[in-house]
PyMOL CGO cylinders between C-alpha atoms (Angstrom):
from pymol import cmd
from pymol.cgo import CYLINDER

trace = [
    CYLINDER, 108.31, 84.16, 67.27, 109.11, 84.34, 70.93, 0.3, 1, 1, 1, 1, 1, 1,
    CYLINDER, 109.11, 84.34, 70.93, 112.71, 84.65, 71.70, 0.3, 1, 1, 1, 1, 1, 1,
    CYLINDER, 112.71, 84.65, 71.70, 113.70, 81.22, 72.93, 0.3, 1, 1, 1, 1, 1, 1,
    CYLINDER, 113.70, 81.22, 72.93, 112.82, 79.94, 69.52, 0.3, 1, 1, 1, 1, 1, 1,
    CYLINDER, 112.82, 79.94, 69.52, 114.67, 82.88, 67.55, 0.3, 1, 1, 1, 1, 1, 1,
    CYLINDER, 114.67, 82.88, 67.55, 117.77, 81.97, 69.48, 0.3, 1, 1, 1, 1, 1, 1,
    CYLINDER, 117.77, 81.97, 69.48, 116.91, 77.68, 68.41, 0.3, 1, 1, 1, 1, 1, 1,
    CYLINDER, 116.91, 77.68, 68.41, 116.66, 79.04, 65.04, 0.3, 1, 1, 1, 1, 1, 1,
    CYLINDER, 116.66, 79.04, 65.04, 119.65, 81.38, 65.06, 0.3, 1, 1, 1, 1, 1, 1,
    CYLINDER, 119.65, 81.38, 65.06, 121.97, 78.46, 66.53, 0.3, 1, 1, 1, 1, 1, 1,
    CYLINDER, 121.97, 78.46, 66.53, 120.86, 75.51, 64.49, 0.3, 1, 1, 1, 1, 1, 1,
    CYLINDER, 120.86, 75.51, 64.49, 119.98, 77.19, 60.95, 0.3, 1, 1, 1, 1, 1, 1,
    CYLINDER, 119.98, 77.19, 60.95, 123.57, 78.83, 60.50, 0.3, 1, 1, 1, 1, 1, 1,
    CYLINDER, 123.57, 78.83, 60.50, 125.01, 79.86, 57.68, 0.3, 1, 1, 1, 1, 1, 1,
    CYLINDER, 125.01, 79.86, 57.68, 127.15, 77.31, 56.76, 0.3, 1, 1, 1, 1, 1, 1,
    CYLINDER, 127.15, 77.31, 56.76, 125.18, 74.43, 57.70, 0.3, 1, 1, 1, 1, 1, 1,
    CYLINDER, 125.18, 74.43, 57.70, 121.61, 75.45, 56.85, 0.3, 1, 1, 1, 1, 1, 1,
    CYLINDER, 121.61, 75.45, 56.85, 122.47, 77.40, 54.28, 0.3, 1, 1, 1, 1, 1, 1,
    CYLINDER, 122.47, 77.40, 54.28, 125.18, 78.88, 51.79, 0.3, 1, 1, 1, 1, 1, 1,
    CYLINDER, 125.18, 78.88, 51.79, 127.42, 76.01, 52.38, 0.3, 1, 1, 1, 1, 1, 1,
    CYLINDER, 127.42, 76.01, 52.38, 127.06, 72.52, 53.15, 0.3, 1, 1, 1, 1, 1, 1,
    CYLINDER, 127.06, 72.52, 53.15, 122.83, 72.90, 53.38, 0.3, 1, 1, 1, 1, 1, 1,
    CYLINDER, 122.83, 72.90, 53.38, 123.02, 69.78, 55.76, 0.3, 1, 1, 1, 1, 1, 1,
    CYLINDER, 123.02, 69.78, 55.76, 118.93, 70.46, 56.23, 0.3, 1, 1, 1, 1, 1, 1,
    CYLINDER, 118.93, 70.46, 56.23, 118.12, 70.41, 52.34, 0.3, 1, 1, 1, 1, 1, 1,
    CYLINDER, 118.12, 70.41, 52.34, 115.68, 67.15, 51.59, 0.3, 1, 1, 1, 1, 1, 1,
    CYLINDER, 115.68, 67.15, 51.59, 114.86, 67.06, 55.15, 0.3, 1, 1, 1, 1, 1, 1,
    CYLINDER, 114.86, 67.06, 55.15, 111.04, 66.96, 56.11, 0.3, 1, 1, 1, 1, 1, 1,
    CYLINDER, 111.04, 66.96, 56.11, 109.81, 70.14, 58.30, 0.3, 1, 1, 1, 1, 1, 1,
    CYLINDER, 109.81, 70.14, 58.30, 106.22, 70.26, 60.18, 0.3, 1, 1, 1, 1, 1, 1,
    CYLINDER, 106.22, 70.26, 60.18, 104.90, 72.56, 62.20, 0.3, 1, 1, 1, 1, 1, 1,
    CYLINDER, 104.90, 72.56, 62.20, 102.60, 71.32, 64.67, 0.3, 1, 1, 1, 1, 1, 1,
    CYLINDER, 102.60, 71.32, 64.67, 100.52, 73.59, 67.33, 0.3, 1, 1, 1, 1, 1, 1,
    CYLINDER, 100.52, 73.59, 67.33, 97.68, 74.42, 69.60, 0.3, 1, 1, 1, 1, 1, 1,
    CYLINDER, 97.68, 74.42, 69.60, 95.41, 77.11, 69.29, 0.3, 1, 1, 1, 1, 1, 1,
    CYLINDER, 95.41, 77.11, 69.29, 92.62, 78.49, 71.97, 0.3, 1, 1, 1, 1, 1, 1,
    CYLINDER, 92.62, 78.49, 71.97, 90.69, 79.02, 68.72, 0.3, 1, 1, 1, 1, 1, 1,
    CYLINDER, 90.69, 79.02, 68.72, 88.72, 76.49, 66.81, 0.3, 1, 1, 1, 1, 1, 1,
    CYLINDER, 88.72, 76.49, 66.81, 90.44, 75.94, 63.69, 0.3, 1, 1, 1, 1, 1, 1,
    CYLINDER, 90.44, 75.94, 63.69, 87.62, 77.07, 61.98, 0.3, 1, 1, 1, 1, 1, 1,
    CYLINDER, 87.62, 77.07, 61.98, 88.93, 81.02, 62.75, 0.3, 1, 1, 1, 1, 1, 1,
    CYLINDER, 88.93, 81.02, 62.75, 92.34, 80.42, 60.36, 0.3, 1, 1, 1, 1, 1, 1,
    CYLINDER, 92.34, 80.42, 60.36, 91.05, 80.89, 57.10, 0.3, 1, 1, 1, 1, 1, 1,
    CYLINDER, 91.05, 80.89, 57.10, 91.79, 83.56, 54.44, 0.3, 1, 1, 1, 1, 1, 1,
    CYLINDER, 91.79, 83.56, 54.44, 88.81, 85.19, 54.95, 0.3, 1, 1, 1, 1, 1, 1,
    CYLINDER, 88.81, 85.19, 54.95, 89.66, 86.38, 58.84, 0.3, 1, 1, 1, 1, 1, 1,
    CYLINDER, 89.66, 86.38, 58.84, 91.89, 89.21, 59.99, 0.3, 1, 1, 1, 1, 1, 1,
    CYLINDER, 91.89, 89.21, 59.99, 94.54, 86.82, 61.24, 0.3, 1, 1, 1, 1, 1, 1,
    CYLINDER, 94.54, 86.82, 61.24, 94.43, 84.58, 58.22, 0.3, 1, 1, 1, 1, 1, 1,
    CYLINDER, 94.43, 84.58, 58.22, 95.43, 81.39, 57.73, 0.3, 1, 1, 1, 1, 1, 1,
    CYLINDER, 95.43, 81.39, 57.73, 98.04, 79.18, 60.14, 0.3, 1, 1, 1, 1, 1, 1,
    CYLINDER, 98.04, 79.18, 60.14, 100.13, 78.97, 56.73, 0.3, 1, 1, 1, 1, 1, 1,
    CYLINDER, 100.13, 78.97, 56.73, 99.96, 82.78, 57.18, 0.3, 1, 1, 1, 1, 1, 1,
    CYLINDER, 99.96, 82.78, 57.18, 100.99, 83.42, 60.07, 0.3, 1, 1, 1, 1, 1, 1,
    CYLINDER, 100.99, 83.42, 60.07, 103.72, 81.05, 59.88, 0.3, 1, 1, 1, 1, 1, 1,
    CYLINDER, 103.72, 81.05, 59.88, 104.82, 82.16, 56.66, 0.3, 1, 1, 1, 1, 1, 1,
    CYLINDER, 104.82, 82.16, 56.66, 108.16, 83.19, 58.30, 0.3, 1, 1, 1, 1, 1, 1,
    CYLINDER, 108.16, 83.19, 58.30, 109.30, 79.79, 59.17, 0.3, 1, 1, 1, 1, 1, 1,
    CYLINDER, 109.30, 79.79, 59.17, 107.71, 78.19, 57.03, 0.3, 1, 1, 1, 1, 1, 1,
    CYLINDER, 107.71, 78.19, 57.03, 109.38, 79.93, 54.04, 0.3, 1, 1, 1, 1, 1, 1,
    CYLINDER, 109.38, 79.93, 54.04, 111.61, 82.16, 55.12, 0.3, 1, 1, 1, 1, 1, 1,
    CYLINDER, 111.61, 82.16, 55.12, 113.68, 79.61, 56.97, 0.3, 1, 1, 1, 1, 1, 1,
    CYLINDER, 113.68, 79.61, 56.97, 112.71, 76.38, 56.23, 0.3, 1, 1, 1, 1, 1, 1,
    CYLINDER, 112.71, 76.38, 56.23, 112.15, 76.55, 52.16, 0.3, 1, 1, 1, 1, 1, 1,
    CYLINDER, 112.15, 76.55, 52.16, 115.21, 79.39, 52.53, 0.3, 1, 1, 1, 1, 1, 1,
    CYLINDER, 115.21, 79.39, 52.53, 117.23, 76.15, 53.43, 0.3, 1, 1, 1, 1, 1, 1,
    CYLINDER, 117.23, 76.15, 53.43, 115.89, 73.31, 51.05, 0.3, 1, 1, 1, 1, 1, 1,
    CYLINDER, 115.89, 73.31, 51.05, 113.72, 71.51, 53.28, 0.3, 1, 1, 1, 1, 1, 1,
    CYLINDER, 113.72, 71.51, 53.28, 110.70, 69.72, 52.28, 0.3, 1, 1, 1, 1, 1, 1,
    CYLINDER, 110.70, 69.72, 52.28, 108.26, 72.47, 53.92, 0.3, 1, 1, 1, 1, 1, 1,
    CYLINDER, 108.26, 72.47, 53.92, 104.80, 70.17, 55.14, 0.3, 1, 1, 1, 1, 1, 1,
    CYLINDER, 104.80, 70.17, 55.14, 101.43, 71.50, 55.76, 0.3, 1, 1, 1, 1, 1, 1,
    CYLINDER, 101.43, 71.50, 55.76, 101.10, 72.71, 59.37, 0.3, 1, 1, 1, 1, 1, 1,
    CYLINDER, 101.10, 72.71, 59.37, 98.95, 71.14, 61.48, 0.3, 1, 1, 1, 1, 1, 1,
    CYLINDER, 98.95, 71.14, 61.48, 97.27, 72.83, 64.03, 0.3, 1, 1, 1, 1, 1, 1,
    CYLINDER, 97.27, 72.83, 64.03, 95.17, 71.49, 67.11, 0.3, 1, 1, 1, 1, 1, 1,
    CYLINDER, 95.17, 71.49, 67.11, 92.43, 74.24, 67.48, 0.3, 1, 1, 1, 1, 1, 1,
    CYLINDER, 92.43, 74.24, 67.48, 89.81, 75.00, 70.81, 0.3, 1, 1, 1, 1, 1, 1,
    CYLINDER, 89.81, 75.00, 70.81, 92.06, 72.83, 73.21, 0.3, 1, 1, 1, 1, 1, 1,
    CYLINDER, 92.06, 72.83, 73.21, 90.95, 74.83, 76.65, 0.3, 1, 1, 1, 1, 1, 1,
    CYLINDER, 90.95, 74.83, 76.65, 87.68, 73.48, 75.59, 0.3, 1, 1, 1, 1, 1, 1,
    CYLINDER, 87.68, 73.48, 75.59, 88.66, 70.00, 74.87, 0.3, 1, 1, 1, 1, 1, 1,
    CYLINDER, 88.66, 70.00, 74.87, 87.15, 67.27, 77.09, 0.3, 1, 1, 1, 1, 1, 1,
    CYLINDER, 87.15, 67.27, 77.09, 89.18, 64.45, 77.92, 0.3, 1, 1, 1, 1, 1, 1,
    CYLINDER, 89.18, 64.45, 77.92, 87.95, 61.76, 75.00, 0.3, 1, 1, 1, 1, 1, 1,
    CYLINDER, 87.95, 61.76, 75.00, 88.58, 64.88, 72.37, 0.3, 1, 1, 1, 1, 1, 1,
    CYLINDER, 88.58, 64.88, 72.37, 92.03, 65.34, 73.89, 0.3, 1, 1, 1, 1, 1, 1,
    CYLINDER, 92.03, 65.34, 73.89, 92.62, 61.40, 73.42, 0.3, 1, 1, 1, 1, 1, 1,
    CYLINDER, 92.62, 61.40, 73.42, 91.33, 61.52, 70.33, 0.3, 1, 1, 1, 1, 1, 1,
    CYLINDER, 91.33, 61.52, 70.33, 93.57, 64.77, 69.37, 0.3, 1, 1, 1, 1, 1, 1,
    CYLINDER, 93.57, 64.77, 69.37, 96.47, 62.73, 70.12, 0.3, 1, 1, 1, 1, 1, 1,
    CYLINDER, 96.47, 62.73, 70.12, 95.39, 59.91, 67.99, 0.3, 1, 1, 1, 1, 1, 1,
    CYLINDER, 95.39, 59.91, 67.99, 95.04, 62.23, 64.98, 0.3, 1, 1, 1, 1, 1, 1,
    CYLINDER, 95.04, 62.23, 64.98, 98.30, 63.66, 65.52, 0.3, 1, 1, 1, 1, 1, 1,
    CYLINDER, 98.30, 63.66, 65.52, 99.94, 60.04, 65.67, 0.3, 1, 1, 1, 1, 1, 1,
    CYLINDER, 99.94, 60.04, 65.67, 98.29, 59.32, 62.71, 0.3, 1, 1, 1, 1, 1, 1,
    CYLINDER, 98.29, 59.32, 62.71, 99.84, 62.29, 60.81, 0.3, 1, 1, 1, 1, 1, 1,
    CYLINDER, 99.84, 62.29, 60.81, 103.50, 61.11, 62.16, 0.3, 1, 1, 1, 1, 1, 1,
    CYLINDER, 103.50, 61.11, 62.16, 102.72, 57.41, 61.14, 0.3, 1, 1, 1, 1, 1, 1,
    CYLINDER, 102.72, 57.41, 61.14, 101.48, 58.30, 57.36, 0.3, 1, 1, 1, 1, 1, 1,
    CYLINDER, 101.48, 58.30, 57.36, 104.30, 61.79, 57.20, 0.3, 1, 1, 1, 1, 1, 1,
    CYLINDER, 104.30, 61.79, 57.20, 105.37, 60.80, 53.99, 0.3, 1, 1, 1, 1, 1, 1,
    CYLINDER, 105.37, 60.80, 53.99, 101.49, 60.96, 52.38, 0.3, 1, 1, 1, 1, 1, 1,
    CYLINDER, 101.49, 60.96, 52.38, 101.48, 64.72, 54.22, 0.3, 1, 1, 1, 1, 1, 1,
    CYLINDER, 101.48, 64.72, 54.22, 100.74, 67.66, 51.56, 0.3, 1, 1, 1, 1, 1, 1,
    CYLINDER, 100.74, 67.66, 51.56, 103.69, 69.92, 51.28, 0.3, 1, 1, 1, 1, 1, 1,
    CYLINDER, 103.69, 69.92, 51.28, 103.40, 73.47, 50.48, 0.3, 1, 1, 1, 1, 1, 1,
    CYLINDER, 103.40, 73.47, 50.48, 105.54, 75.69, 48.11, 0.3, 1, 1, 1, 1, 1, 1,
]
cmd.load_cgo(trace, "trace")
């Protein structure tokens, strides 16, 4: 992950708080949401890279499940360099849809 976030992570999921202690972040819901300059048809198993849940398998399980958190499907908005206006408009729709109906989101683990 680049730095910047290490150093988020390192500060705010502390021992202590996070974890092996008080686990102030245990219940809590935790999404991943980003863009990709490849259609989201590239992150499947099948592919070198694999899938998002993959790549992100780091976070996703070794910090947020580490600490107890209610780990949620990632959600990733794929091809945006090639995204016309309308699809970007409609990108953001979809993603305020997901943040309006979070609780119905499919966790993982």
């Amino acid at each position: 992950m680049p730095a910047p976030l290490k150093g988020y992570f390192d500060r705010v999921f502390s021992v202590g708080f996070a974890y092996s202690g008080a686990q102030e972040l245990a219940g809590k819901k935790a999404l991943i949401c980003t863009t990709s300059g490849s259609p989201n048809e590239r992150w499947v198993a099948e592919n070198q890279a694999g899938t998002i849940e993959h790549i992100f398998h780091h976070i996703l399980f070794g910090v947020f499940e580490f600490c107890n958190m209610i780990t949620l499907k990632p959600h990733v908005i794929g091809g945006v360099k090639r995204l016309d206006a309308h699809q970007k408009e409609e990108k953001l729709e979809e993603w305020a849809e997901i943040l309006r109906n979070i609780e119905a989101r499919e966790t993982i683990f």
